[in-house]
N, C-alpha and C positions, 0 to 999 in steps of 0.2 A: 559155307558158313552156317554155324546152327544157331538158331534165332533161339538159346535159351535164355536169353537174359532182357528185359523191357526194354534199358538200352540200346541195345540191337533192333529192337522192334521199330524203336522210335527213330532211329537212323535213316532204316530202310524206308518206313514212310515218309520222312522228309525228304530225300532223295525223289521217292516218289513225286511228293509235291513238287521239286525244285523243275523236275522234269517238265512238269505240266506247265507251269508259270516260266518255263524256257520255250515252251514252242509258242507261248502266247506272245512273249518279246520277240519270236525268230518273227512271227506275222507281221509285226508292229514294224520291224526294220524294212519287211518287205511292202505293206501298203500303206506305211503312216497314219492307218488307223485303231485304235486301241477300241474296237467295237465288241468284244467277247469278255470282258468283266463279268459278265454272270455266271460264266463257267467258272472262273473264281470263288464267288460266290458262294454258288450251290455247294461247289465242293468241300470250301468251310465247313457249309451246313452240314455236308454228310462227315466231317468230323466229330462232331458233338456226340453220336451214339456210340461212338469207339473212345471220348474221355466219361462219360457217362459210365461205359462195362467195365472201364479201369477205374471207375470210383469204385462202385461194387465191390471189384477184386480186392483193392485194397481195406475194404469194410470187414469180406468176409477172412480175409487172412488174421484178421486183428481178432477174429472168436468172437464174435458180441453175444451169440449164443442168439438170445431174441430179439436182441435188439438190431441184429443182424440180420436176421429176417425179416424184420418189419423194415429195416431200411433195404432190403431186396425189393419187395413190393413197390417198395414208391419209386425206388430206383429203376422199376424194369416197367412204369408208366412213362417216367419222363425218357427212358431208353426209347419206350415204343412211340411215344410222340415226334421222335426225331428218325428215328429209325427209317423213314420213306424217305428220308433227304440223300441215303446214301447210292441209291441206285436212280433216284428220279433223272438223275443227266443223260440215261438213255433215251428220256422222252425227246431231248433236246435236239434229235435226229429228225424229226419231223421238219426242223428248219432248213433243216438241206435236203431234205426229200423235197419240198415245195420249192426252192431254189434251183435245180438240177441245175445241166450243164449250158452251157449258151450252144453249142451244139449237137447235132443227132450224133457223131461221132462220139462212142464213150473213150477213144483211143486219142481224142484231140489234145494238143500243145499247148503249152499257151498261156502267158500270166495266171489268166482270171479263169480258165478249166484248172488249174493247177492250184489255185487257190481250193477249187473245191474239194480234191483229192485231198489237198493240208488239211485242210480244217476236218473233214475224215477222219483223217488220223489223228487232228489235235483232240475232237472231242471223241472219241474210240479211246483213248489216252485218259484223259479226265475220267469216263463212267468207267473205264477198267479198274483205277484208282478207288477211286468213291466204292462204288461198289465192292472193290473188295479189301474195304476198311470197314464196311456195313457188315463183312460174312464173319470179318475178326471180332466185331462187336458182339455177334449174333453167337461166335464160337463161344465166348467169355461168360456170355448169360446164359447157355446151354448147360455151359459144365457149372456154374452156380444152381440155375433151377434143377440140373440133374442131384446134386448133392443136397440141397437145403427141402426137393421135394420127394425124388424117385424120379429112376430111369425113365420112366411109360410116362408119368407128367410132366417130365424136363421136353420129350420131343412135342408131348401133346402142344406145349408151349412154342416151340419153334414151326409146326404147323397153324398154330394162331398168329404169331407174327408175322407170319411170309403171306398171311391173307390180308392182315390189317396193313402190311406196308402197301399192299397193292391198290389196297384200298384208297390211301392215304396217297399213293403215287397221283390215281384217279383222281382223287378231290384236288390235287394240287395241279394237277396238266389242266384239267377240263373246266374245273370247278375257279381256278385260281386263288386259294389259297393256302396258304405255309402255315407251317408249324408252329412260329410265330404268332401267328394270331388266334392261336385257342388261349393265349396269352392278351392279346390286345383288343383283339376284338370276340371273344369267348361267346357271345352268348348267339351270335351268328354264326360264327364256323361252327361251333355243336349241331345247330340247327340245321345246316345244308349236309354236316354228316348224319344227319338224321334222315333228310329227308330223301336222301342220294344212294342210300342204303338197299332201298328196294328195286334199284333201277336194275333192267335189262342190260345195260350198257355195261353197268360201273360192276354187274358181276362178271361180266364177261370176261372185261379187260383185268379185273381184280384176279379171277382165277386163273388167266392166263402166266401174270406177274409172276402172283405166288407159286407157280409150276416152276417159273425159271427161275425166281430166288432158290426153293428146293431144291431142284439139281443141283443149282452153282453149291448150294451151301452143303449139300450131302457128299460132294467132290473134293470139297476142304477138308469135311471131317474125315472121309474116310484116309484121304492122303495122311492128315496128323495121325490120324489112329491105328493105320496099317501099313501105309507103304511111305513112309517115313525112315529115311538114312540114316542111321547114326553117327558121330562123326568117329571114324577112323581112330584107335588107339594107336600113340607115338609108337 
């Protein structure tokens, strides 16, 4: 199928979605607990920079000429304030690295080994998701800043954002807080990305991110832009 049409787009990621909030209900029949909501959650959150690049798109289709521009900019702040929600559910791995198996056996049977192997997969599922709703976002805002700036400032823009999400991943695993509250609580979270900016840690882990957001998202583009099928004439 050729995903030319938003329709189709939006299909496919609800599917997506359905898929993820079906393996959280397969869990719930099998231990009667409904304990992973925040994978939910998150993953909402990492929707918002993918209706964000689709306001955009629909700004810039309409010509506004400057006023089009200047709604790019604001648009591609509140994109990149959100924009670390879309892959942060890989952080959410650490929870089951600290959980491991109830035994030395990695080959063991068994309810609750088996549980851990699901939830593996459930959340491998969700950040596969999330995350590459974040690279469709991040494709959207590329090919906008490509057109409304120049080629060599469209990517310089996609290598500042694959650092600020990292960043922003950072602040929000370590630091504890969401994107959300540069909204509610603004004048603090400014402050700890202030102050958190210089750390040893936070660029480590930030350059590491931004390495793996790049590939993932250099992987996307090249596929749309090169090795791309076209669909078959009748």
């Amino acid at each position: 199928m050729r995903l030319n049409t938003p329709w189709k787009s939006v299909l496919l990621f609800l599917g997506a979605l359905g898929a993820c909030l079906g393996l959280l209900a397969l869990r719930f029949l099998f231990t009667g607990h409904f304990s992973y909501f925040f994978l939910a959650r998150n993953l909402f959150l990492g929707l918002i920079p993918l209706g964000v690049a689709s306001v955009a798109l629909l700004i810039e289709r309409q010509n506004w000429k400057f006023w089009g521009r200047f709604s790019l900019v604001l648009l591609t702040f509140l994109w990149l304030l959100f924009f670390p929600n879309s892959s942060y559910i890989f952080t959410d791995f650490i929870h089951l690295i600290q959980r491991g198996l109830d035994t030395d056996n990695p080959n063991a049977r068994g309810l609750d080994n088996m549980l851990v192997w699901f939830d593996l997969l459930n959340r491998s599922l969700f950040a596969f998701v999330g995350h590459l709703m974040g690279l469709a976002s991040l494709y959207v805002m590329h090919s906008l800043w490509k057109k409304e700036f120049g080629r060599w400032q469209g990517w310089l823009c996609v290598v500042l954002s694959c650092w600020a999400a990292g960043y922003g991943i950072f602040i929000g695993r370590f630091v504890r807080w969401s994107s959300w509250h540069l909204f509610t609580r603004a004048e603090q979270t400014w402050q700890s990305l202030a102050e958190n900016l210089g750390a040893v840690d936070a660029w480590l882990f930030s350059s590491g991110f931004a390495a793996f957001l790049l590939v993932s998202y250099f992987f996307v583009y090249l596929f749309k832009k090169h090795l791309y099928v076209s669909k078959e004439s009748s």
